[in-house]
Biopython code that builds the backbone (N, CA, C, O; Angstrom):
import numpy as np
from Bio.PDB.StructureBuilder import StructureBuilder

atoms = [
    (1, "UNK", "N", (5.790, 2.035, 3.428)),
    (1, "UNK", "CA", (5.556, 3.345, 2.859)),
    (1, "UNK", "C", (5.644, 4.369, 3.982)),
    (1, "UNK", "O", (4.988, 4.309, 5.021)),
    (2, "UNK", "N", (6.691, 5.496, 3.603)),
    (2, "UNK", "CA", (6.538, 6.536, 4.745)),
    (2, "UNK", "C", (5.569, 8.075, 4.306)),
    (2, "UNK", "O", (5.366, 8.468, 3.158)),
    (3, "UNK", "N", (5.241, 8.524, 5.178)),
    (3, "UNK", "CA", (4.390, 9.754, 4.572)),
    (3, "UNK", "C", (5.569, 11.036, 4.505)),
    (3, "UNK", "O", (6.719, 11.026, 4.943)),
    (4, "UNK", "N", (4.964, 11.926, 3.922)),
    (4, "UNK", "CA", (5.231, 12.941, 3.734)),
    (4, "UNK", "C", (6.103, 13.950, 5.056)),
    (4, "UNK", "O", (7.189, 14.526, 4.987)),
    (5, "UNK", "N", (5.503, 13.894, 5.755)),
    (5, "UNK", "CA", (6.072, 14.368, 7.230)),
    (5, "UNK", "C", (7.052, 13.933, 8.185)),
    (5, "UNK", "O", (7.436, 14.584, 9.156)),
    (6, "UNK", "N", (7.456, 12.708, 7.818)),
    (6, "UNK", "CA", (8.910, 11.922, 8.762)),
    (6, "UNK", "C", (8.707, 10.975, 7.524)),
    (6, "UNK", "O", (8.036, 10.902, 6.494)),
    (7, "UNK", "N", (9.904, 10.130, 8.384)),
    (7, "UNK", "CA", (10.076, 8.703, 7.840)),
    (7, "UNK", "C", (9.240, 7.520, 8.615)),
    (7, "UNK", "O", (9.399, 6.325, 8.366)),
    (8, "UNK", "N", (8.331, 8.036, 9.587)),
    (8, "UNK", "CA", (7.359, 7.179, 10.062)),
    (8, "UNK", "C", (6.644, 6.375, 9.228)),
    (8, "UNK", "O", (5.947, 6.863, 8.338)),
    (9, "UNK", "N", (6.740, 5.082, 9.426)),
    (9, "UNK", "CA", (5.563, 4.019, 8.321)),
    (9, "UNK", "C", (3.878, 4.796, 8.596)),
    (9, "UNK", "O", (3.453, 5.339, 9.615)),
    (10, "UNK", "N", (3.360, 4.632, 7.573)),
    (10, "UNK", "CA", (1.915, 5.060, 7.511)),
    (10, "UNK", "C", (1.196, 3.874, 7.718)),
    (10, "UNK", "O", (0.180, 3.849, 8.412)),
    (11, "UNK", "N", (1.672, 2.873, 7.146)),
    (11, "UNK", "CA", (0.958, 1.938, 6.878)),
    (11, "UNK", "C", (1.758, 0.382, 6.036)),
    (11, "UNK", "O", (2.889, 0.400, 5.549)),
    (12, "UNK", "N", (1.006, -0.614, 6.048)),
    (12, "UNK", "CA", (1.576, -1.451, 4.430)),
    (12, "UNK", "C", (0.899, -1.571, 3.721)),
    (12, "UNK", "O", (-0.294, -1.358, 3.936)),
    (13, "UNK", "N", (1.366, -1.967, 2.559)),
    (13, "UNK", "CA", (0.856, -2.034, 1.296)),
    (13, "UNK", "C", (1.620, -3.301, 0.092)),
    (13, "UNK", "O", (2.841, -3.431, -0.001)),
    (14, "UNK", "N", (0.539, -4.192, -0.798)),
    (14, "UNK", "CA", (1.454, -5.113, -1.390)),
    (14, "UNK", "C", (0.182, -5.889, -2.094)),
    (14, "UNK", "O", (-0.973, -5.572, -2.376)),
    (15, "UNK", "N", (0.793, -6.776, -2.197)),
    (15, "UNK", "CA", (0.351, -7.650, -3.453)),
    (15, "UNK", "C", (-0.160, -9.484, -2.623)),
    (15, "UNK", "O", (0.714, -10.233, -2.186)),
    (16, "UNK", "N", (-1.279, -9.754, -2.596)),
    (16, "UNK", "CA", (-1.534, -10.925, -1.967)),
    (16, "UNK", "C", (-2.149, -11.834, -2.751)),
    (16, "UNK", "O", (-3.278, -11.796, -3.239)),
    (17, "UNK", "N", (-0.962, -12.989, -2.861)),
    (17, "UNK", "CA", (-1.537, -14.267, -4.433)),
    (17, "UNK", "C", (-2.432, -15.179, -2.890)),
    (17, "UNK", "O", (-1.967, -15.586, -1.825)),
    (18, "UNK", "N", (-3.796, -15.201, -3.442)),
    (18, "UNK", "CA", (-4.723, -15.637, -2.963)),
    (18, "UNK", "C", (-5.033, -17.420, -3.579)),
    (18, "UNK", "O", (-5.158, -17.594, -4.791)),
    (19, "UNK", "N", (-5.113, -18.426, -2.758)),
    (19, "UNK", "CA", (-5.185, -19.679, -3.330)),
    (19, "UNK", "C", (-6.968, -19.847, -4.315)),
    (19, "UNK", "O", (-7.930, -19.816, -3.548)),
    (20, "UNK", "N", (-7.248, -19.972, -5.520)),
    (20, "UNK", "CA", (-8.134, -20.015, -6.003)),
    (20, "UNK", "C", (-8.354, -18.652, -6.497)),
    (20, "UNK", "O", (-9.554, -18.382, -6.549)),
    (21, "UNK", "N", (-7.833, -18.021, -6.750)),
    (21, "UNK", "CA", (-8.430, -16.399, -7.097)),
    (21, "UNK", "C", (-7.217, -16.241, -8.212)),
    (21, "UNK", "O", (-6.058, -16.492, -7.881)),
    (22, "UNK", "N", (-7.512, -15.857, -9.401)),
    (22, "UNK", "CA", (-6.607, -15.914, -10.528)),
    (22, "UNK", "C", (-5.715, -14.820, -10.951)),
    (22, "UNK", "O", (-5.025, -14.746, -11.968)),
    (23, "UNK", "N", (-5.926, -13.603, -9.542)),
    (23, "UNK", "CA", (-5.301, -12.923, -9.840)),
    (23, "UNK", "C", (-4.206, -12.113, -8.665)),
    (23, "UNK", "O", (-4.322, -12.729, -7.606)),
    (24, "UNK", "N", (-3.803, -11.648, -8.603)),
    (24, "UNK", "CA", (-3.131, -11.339, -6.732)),
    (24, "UNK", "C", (-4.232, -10.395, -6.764)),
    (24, "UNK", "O", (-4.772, -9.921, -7.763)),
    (25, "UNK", "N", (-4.526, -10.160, -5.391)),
    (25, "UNK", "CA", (-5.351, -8.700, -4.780)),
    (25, "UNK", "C", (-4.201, -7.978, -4.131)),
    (25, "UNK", "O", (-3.195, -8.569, -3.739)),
    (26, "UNK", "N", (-4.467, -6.094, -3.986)),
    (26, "UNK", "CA", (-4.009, -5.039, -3.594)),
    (26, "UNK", "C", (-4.699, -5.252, -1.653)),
    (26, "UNK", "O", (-5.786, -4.986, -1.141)),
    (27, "UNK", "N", (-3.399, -5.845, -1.099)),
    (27, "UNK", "CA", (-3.746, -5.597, 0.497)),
    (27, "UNK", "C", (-3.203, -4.663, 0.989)),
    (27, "UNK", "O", (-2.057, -4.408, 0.617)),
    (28, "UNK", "N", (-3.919, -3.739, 2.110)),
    (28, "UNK", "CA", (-3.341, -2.554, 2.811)),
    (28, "UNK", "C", (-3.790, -2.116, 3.945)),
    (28, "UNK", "O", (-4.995, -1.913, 4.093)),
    (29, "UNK", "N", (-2.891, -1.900, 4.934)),
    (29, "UNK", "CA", (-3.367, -1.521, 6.239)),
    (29, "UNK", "C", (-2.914, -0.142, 6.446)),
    (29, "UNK", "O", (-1.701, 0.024, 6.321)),
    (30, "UNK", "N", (-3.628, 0.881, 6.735)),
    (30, "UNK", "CA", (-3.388, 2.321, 7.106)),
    (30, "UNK", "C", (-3.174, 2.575, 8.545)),
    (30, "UNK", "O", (-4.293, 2.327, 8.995)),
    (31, "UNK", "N", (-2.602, 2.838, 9.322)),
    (31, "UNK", "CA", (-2.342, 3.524, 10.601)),
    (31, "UNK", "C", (-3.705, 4.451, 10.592)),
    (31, "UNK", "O", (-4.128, 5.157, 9.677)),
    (32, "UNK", "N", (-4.204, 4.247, 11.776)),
    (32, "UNK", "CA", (-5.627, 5.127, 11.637)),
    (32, "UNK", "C", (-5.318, 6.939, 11.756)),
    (32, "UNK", "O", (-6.134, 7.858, 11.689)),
    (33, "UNK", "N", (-3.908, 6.978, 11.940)),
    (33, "UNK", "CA", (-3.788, 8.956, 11.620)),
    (33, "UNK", "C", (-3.801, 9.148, 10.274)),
    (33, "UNK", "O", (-4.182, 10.184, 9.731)),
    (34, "UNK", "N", (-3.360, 8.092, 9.674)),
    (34, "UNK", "CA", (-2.988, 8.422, 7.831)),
    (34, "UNK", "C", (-4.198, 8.117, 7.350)),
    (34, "UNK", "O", (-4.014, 8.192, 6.136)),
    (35, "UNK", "N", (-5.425, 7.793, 7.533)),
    (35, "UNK", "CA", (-6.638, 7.482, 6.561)),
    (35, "UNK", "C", (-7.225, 8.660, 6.317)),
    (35, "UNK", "O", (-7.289, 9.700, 6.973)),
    (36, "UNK", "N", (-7.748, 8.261, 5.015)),
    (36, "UNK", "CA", (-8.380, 9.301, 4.061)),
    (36, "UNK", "C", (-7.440, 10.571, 3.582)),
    (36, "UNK", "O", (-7.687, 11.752, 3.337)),
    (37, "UNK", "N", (-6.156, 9.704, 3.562)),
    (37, "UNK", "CA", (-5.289, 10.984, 2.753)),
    (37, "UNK", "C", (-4.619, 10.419, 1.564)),
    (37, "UNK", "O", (-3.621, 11.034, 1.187)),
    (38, "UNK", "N", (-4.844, 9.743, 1.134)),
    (38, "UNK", "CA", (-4.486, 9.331, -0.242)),
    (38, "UNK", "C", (-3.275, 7.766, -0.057)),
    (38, "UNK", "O", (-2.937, 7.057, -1.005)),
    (39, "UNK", "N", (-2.991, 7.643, 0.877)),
    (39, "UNK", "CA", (-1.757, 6.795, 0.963)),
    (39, "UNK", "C", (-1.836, 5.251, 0.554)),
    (39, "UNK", "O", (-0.920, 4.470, 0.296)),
    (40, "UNK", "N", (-3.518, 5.013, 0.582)),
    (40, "UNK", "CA", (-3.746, 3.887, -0.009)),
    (40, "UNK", "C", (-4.134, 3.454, -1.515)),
    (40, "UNK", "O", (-4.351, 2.361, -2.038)),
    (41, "UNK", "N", (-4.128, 5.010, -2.066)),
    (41, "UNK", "CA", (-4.341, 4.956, -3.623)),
    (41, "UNK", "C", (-2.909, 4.801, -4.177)),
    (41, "UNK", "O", (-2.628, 4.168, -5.194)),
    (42, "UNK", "N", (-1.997, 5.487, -3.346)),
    (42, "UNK", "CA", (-0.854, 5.960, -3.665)),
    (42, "UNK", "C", (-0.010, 4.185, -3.911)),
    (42, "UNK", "O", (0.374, 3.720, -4.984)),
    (43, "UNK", "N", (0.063, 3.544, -2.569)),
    (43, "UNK", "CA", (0.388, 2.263, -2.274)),
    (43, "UNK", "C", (0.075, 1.295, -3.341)),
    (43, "UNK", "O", (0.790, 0.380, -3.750)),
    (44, "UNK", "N", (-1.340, 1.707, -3.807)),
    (44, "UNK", "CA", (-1.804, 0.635, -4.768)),
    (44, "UNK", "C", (-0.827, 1.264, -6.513)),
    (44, "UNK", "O", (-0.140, 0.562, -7.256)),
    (45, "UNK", "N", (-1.047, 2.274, -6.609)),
    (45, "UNK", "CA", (-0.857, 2.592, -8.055)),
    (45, "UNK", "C", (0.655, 2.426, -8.108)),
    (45, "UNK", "O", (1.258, 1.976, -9.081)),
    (46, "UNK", "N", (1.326, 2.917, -6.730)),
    (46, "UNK", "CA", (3.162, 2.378, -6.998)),
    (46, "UNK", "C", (3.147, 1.175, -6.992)),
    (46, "UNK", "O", (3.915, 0.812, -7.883)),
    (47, "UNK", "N", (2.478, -0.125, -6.233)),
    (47, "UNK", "CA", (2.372, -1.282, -6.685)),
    (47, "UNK", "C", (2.288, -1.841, -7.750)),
    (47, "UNK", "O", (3.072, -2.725, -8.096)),
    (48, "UNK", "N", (1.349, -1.434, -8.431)),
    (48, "UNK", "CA", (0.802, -1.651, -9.381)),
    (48, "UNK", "C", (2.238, -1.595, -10.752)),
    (48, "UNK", "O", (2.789, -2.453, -11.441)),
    (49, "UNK", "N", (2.346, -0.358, -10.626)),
    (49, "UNK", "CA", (3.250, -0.008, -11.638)),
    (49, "UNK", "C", (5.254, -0.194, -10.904)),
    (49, "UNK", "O", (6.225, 0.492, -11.226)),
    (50, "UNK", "N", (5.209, -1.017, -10.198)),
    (50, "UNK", "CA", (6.539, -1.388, -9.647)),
    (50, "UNK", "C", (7.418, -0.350, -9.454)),
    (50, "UNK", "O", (8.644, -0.376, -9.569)),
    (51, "UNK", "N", (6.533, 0.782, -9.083)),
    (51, "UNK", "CA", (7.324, 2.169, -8.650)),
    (51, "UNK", "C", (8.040, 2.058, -6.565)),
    (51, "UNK", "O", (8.913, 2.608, -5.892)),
    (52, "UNK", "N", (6.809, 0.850, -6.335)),
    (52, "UNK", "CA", (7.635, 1.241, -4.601)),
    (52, "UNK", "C", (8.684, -0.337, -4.551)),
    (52, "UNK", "O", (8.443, -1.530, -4.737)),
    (53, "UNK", "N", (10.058, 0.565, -4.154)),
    (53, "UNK", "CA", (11.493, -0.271, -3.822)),
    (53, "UNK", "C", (10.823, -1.236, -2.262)),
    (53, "UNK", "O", (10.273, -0.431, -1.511)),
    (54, "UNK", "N", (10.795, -2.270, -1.867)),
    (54, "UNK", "CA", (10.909, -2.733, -0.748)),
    (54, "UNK", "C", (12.116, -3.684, -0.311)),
    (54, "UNK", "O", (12.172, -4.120, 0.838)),
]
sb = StructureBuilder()
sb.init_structure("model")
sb.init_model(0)
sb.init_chain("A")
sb.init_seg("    ")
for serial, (resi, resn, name, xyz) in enumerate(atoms, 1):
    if name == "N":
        sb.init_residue(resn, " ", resi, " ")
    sb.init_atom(name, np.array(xyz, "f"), 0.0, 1.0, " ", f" {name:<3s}", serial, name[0])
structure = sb.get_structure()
């Protein structure tokens, strides 16, 4: 995912099928300049809804 301001990565973001857990979990790592600006709600809900191309 790039932010708003370059094409610099902010961070990742994705989908992790966990052994024993019945469902995948939302994993994400933020670059500590990009936190608390939305990029991890953002990451999850384009996930979610198969809006981000990788």
């Amino acid at each position: 995912m790039a932010g708003d301001r370059s094409s610099d990565p902010v961070g990742i973001y994705g989908l992790v099928d966990r052994k024993g857990v019945p469902h995948p979990d939302i994993g994400y790592a933020n670059l500590s300049s990009y936190a608390g600006l939305g990029y991890a709600t953002e990451g999850a809900v384009g996930d979610h809804w198969g809006h981000i191309n990788v």
